[in-house]
N, CA and C atoms as an extended XYZ file, in Angstrom:
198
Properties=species:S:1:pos:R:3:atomname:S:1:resname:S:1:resid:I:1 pbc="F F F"
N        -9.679      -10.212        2.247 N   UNK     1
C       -10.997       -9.848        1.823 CA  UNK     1
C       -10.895       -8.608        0.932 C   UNK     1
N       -11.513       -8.803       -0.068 N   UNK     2
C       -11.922       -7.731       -1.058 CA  UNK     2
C       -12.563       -6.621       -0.458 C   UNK     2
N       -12.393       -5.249       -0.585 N   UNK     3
C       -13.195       -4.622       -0.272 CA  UNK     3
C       -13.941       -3.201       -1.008 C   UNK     3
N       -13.558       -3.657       -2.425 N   UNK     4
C       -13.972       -2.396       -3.086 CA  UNK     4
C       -12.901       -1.871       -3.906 C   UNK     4
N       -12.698       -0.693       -4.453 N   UNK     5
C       -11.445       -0.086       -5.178 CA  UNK     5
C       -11.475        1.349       -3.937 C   UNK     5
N       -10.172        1.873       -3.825 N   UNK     6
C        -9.490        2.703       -2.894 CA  UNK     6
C        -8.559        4.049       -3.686 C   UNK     6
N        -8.815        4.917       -3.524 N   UNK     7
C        -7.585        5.590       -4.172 CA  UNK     7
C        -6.337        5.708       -3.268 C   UNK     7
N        -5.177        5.093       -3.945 N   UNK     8
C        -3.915        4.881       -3.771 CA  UNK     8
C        -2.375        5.865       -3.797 C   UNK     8
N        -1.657        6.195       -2.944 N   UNK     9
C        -0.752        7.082       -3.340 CA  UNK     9
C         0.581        6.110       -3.327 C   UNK     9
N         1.360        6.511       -4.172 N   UNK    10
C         2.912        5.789       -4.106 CA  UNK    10
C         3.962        6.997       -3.464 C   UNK    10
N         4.465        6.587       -1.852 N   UNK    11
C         5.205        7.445       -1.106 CA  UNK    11
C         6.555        7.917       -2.117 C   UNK    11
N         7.155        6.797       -3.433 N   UNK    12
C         8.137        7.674       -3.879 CA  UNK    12
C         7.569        8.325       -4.994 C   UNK    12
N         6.831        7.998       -6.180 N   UNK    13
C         7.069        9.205       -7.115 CA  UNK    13
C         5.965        9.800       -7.316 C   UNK    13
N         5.018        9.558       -5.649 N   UNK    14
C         3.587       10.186       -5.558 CA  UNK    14
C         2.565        9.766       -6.727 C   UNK    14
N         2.780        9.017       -7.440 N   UNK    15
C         1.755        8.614       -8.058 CA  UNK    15
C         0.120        8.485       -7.533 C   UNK    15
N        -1.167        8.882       -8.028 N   UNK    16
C        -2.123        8.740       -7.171 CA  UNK    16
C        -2.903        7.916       -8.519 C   UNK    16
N        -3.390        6.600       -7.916 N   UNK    17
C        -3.909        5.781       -8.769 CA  UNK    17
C        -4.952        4.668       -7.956 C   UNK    17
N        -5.965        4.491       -8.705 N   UNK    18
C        -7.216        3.564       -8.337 CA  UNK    18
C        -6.786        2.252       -8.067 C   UNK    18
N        -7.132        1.520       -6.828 N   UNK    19
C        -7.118       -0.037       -7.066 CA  UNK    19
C        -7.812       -0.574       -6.007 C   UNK    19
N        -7.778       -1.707       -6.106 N   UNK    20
C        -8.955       -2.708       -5.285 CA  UNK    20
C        -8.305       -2.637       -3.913 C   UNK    20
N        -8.981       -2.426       -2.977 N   UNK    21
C        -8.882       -2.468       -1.517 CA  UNK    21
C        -9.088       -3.748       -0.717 C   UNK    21
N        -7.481       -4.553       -0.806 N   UNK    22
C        -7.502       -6.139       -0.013 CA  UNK    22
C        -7.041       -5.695        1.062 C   UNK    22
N        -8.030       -6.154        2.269 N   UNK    23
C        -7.455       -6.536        3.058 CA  UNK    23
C        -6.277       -6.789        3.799 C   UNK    23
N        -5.318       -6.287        4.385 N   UNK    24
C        -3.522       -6.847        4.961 CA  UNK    24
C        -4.090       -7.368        5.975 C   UNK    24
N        -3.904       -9.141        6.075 N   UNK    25
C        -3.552       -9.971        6.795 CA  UNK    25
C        -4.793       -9.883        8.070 C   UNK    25
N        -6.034       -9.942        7.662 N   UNK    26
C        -7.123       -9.959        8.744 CA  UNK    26
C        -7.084       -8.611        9.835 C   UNK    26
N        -6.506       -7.759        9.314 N   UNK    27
C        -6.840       -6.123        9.889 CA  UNK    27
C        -7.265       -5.131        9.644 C   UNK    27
N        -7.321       -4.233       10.346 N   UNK    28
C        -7.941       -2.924        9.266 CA  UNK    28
C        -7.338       -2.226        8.557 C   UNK    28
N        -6.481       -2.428        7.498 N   UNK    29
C        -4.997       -1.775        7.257 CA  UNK    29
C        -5.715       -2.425        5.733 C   UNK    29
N        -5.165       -1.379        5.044 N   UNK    30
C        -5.144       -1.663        3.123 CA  UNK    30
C        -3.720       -2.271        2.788 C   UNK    30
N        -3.809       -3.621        1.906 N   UNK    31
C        -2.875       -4.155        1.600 CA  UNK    31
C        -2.159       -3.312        0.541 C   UNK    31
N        -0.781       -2.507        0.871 N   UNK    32
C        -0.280       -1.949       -0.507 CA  UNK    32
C        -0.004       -2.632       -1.527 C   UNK    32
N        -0.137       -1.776       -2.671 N   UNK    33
C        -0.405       -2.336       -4.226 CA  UNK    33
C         1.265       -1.664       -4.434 C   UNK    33
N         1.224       -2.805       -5.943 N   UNK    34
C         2.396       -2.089       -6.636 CA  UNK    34
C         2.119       -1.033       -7.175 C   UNK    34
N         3.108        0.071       -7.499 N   UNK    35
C         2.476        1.395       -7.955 CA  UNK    35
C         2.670        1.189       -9.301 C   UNK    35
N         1.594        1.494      -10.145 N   UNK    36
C         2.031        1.560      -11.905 CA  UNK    36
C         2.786        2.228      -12.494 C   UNK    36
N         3.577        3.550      -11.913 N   UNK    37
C         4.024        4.208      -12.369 CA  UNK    37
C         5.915        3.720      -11.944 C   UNK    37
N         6.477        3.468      -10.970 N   UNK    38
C         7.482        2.769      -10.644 CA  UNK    38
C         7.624        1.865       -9.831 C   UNK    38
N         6.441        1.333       -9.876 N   UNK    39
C         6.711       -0.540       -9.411 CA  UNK    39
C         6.904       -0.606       -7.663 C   UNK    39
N         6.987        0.955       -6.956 N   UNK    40
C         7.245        0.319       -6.133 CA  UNK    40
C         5.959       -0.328       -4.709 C   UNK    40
N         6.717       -0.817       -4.065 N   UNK    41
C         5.427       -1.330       -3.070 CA  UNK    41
C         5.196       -0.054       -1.985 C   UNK    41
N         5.883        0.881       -1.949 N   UNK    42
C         5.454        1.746       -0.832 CA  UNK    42
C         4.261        2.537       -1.334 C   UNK    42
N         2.856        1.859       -1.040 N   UNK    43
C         1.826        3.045       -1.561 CA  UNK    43
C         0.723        2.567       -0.320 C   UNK    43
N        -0.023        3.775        0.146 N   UNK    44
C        -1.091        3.415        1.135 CA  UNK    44
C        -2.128        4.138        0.032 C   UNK    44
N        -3.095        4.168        1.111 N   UNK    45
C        -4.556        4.580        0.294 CA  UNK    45
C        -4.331        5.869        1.061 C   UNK    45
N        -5.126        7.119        0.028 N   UNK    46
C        -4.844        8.181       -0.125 CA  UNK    46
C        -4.404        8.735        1.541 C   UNK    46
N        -5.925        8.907        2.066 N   UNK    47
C        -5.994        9.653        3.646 CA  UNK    47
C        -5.689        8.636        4.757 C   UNK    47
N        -5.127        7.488        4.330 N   UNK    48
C        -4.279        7.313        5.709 CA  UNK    48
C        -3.225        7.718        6.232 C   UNK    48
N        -2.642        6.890        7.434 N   UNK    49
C        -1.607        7.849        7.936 CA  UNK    49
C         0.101        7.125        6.889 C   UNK    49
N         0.921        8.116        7.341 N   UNK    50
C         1.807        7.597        6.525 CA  UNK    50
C         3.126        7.288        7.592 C   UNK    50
N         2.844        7.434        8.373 N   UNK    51
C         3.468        6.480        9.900 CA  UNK    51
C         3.172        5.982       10.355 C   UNK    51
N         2.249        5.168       10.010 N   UNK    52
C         1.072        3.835       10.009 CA  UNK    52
C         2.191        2.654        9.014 C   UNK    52
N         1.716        3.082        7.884 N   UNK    53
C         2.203        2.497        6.733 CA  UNK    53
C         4.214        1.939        6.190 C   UNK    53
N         4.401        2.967        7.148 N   UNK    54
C         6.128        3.036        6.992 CA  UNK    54
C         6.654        1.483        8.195 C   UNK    54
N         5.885        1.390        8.487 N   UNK    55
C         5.862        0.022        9.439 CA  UNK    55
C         5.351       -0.957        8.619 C   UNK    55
N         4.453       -0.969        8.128 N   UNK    56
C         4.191       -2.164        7.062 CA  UNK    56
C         5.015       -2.192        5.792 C   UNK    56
N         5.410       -1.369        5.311 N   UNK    57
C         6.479       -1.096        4.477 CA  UNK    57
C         7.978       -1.922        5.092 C   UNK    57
N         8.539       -1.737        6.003 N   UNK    58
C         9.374       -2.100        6.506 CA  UNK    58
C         8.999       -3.577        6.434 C   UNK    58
N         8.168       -3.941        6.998 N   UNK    59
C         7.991       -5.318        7.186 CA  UNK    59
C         7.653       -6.123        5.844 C   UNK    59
N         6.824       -5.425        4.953 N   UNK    60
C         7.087       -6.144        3.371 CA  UNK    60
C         8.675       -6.469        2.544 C   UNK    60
N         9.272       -4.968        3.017 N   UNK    61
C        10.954       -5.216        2.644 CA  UNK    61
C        11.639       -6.313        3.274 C   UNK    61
N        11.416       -6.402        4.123 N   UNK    62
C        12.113       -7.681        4.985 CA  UNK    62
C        11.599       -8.996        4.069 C   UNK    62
N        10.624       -9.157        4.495 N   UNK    63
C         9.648      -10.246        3.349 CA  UNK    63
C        10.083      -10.413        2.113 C   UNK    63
N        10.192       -9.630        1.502 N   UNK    64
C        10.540       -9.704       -0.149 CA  UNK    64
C        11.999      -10.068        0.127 C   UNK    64
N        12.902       -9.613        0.780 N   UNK    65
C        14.146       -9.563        0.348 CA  UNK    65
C        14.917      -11.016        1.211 C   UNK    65
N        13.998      -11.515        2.151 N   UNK    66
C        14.685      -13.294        2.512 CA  UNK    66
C        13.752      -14.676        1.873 C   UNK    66
């Protein structure tokens, strides 16, 4: 589910950038975006937690990489 645009941080080169706020997988959790600035997938929305996110991170790496 769509839920609007979110401001976004990218955990490596801190990038802070606007994007649409989907849904991850029917929870209350923001689906991370690719970051525009180096592509990568580790980005949450600004004021969440970021030991929240390092768990969904983990679990996207797994995903992408089998």
């Amino acid at each position: 589910m769509i839920r609007g645009k979110s401001i976004f941080v990218c955990d490596n080169c801190k990038k802070v950038f606007v994007g649409m706020d989907v849904e991850l997988a029917a929870t209350v959790f923001s689906q991370p975006l690719v970051c525009p600035r180096c592509g990568s997938r580790h980005t949450k929305p600004l004021f969440e937690s970021k030991r929240l996110y390092k768990e969904i991170w983990n679990r996207l790496d797994i995903n992408l990489t089998n």
